[in-house]
C-alpha positions in Angstrom: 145.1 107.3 77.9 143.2 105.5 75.2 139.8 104.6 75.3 139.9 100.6 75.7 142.8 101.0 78.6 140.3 103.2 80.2 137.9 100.5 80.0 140.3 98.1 81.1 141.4 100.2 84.1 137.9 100.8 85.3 137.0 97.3 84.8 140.0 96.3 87.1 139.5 98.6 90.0 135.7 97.3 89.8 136.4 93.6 90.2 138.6 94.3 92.7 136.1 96.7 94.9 134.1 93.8 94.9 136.5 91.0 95.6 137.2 93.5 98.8 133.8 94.1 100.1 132.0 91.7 103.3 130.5 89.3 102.1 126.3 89.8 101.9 125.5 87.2 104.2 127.6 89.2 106.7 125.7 92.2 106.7 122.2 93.1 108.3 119.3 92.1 105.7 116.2 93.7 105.6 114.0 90.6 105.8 115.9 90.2 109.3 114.0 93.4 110.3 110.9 92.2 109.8 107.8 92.1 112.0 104.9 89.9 112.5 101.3 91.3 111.9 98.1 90.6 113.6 95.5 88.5 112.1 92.9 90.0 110.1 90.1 90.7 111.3 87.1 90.6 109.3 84.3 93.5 109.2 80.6 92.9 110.8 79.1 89.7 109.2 81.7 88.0 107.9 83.7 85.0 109.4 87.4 84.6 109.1 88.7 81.5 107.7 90.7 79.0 110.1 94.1 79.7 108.5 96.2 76.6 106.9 98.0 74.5 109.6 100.6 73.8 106.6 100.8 77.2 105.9 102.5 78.8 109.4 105.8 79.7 109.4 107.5 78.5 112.7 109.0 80.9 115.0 113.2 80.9 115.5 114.4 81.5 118.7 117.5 82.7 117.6 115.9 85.1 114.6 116.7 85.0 111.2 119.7 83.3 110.0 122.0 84.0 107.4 125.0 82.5 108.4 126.6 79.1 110.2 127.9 79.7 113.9 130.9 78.2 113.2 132.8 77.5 110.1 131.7 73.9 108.5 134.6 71.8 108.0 134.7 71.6 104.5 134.8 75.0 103.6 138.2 77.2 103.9 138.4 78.9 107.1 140.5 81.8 106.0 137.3 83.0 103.3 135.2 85.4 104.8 132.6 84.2 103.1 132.7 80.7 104.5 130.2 81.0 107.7 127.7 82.5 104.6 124.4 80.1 104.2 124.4 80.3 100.1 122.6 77.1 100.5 120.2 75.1 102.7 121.9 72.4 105.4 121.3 69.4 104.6 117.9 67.7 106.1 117.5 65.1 108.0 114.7 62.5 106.9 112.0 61.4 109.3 
């Protein structure tokens, strides 16, 4: 075989290893693993800052979420990729 069918070939079975894998979303993420710390405590003398109001990152009941429950109607049903949260649901203004 020559060199640039080589190419071509490995190319090709590439692109289609990762047409066939689950999609990302699908899969545990690290982040999903993660674990709240304590506050700080500071050492003898010092005070500890109130922290930020605007700052705190509200708790999930159901953890953290990387994909829709149920398909959303206007994506394709049969893609495995289509429960995946690529990007943010739209917002409801107050």
């Amino acid at each position: 075989m020559t060199k640039p069918a080589l190419l071509v070939l490995a190319f090709s079975v590439l692109g289609l290893a990762a047409c066939s894998s689950t999609p990302s979303c699908l899969e545990s993420q690290p982040y999903m693993n993660a674990k709240a710390f304590p506050p700080l405590k500071s050492p003898a003398g010092l005070d500890v800052p109130e922290p930020d109001p605007s700052m705190r990152v509200p708790e999930v009941a159901s953890g953290p979420v990387g994909t829709f429950d149920d398909v959303p109607a206007d994506r394709d049903a049969e893609d495995p990729a289509a429960r995946c949260l690529v990007t943010p649901p739209a917002m409801a203004a107050r």
